[in-house]
N, C-alpha and C positions, 0 to 999 in steps of 0.2 A: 769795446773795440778790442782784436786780439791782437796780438802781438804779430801775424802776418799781415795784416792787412792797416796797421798802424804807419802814418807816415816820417814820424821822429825814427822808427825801429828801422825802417828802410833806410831815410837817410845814415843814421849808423850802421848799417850793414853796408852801406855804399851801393846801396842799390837803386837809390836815386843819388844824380850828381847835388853836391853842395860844396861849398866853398872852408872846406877844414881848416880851423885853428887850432886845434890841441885835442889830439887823443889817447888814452890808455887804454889800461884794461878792463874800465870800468865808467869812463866817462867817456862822451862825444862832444866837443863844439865845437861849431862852425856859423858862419854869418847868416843873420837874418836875409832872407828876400825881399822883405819888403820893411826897410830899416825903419824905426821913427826916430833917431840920433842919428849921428855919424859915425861911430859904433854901436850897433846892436849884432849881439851876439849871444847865440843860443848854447844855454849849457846840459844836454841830457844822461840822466843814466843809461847805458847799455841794454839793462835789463829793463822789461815794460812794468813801469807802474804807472798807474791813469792818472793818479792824483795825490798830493800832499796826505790828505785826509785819510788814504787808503795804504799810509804806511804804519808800520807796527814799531813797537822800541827798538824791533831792533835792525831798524834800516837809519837810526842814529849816525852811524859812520858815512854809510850813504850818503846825509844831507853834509855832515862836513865834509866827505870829498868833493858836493857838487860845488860848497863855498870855497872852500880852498882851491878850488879851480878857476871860480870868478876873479881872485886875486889876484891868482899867477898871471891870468890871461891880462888883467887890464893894466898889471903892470907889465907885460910885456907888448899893448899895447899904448903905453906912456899917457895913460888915464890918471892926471890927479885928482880928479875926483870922476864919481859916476854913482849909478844907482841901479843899485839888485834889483827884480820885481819878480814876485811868483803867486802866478793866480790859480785860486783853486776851485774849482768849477763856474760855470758859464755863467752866471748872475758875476761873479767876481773878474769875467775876460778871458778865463779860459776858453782856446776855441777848439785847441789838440789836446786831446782827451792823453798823452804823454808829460810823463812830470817834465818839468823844465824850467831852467830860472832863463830869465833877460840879465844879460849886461849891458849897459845904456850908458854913454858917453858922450862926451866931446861936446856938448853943448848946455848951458843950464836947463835947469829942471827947474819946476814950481811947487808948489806946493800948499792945499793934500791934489794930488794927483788924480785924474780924469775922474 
């Protein structure tokens, strides 16, 4: 998928509407559409990577800006507890070929997970 025609990359360009929670200059989140919590919130790089597996050493920084992003957000959404999820390709639930974690809240979780 390329990066024009990616739907994460749109929504971070704002060129489809979504519902923003916290951006810089290197990250985008904004709310799920279709939540499975009462918060789910999507956290993406700016830049198009398709998948966990297709980053190199040195997008290291990258994956702690996208964690230290899930933190800031859930505690500024008054999350005390929740759960990260990042899946890496479609056997795993990837279905947006865009890297991207899940923040998942406000209700318990179980566990091992689907």
């Amino acid at each position: 998928m390329s990066e024009e025609s990616c739907i994460f990359c749109k929504i971070a360009r704002r060129e489809i509407p979504s519902t923003p929670v916290f951006e810089d200059e290197a990250v985008f989140a904004f709310r799920d559409v279709n939540p499975v919590a009462p918060t789910h919130i999507l956290v993406v790089p700016k830049v198009h990577v398709s998948r966990l597996s297709e980053l190199s050493g040195d997008s290291v920084p990258l994956l702690g800006r996208l964690l230290h992003t899930v933190a800031r957000i859930a505690e500024k959404e008054n999350l005390k507890s929740y759960r990260v999820n990042l899946n890496d390709g479609r056997e795993a639930g990837q279905s947006v070929f865009h890297l991207h974690v899940h923040l998942l809240g406000g209700r318990p979780f179980s566990w091992p997970p689907g």
